[in-house]
Residue, then its C-alpha position, 0 to 999 in steps of 0.5 A: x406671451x400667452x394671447x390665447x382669450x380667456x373665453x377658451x378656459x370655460x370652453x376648454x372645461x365644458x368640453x372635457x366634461x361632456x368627453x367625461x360623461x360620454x366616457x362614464x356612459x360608454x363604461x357602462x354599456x362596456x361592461x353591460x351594467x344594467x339598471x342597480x349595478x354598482x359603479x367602481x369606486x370615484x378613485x377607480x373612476x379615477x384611475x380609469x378616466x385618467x380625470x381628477x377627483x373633482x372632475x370625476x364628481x361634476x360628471x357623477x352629478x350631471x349624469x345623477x341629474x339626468x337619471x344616468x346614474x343613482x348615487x346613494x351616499x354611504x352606500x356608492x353610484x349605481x346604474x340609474x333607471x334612465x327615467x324619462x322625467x327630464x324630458x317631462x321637464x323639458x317638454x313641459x317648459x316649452x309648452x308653457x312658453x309656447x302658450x304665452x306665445x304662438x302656440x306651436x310647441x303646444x300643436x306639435x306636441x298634439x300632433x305627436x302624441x295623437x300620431x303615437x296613440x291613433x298609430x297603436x290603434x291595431x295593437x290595442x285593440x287586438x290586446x284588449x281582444x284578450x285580456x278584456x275591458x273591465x278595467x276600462x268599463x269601472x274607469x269610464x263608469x266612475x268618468x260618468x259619475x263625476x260627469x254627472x255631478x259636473x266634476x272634472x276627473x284627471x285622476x281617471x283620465x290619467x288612469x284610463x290611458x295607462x290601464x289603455x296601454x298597460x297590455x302592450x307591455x312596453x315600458x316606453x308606450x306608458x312612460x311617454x303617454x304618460x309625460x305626454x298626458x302630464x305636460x298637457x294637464x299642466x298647460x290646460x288652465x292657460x289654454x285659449x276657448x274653453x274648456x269641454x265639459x265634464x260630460x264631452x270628455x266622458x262621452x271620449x273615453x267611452x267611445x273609444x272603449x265602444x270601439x274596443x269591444x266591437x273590435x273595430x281598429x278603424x273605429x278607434x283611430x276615429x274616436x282617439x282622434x275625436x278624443x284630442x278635438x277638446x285640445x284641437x278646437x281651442x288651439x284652433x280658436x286662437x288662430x287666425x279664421x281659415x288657418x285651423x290646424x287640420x287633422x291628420x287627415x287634412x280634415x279640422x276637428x273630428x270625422x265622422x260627425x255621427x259619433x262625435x261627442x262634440x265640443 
């Protein structure tokens, strides 16, 4: 008699397609199929993986789901661009749980986005060196302009730090500040304390680009960091008194006080 508990059939099926889609995947960089490339027919796969029809399919699916592949109906499955939006999914339901809770998905998640941007301070600087700044100067004069009718600017914001990172030339840089920037706008509203000015969030950006055309790379690690205290001092506010997250270098809120646009 079979005594084997049910429980393992579902188990069974999960496993084998995990095994599934790890096989697909490992087809691909098999074969060296880049981003577009046509993927063999579902029968072929069939024939390959040695899995039925339907099984085949889930594992297309899930794979479709995560950006793996790109299944154009009529058409056939092709190499997807591996786009890095379910991590933007990801990040952003953690983050908006955290906010409801202890608010440590949303500090660590600050701590790494500043730890990216202030550690590429050498780079762009010496990038901006050579292709120059005016695209950040329309950006941040447009910032002032906003600021000056006591609007909020996210499109520019936005803008600035892909215009910031687009000489670098790494697909990856962009993407993540992206998602980054992107869950962060999404949780704003519900964040504790409140929010900086129009005129605070300006004064960030146009520092960082002063520090960018002086050159300075010590300069622009100490005005990005000040750029992230808008976030730091409001999380700091829903701590408790003398448990303020400090900075990375030990220190809450912004260095060099002198040149802090303050909030």
């Amino acid at each position: 008699m079979n005594t084997e508990p049910s429980s393992t059939a579902p188990a069974r099926e999960t496993s084998n397609q995990e095994r599934l889609r790890e096989s697909i995947k490992q087809l691909i960089l098999e074969w060296g199929l880049q981003p577009g490339d046509l993927l063999p027919t579902e029968s072929k796969l069939v024939s390959l993986l040695g899995a039925s029809r339907n099984a085949v399919r889930e594992a297309i699916k899930a794979l479709q789901a995560l950006g793996y592949v790109d299944v154009r109906h009529g058409h056939g499955t092709f190499v997807g661009a591996l786009p890095l939006a379910p991590l933007q999914d990801f990040l952003s339901f953690r983050l908006r749980k955290s906010a409801t809770e202890d608010l440590r998905e949303v500090r660590n998640l600050l701590q790494l986005r500043e730890a990216l941007e202030v550690g590429l301070a050498s780079d762009v600087v010496q990038r901006h060196a050579v292709t120059g700044t005016e695209q950040l100067r329309a950006i941040t004069s447009e910032m002032r302009r906003r600021a000056d009718a006591g609007e909020y600017f996210p499109e520019e914001d936005l803008a600035f730090h892909e215009t910031l990172y687009a000489p670098l030339d790494n697909g990856l840089v962009t993407e993540l500040q992206e998602i980054f920037w992107a869950a962060f706008h999404q949780i704003d509203p519900v964040l504790p304390g409140p929010q900086f000015t129009p005129h605070e969030a300006w004064g960030w950006h146009q520092r960082i680009l002063e520090a960018i055309e002086r050159g300075d790379v010590d300069l622009y690690r100490v005005r990005m960091r000040d750029h992230f205290d808008g976030i730091r001092v409001r999380l700091s506010r829903a701590e408790p008194p003398g448990e303020a997250t400090a900075d990375s270098n030990g220190v809450t809120g912004a260095t060099d006080g002198e040149e802090k646009g303050g909030t």
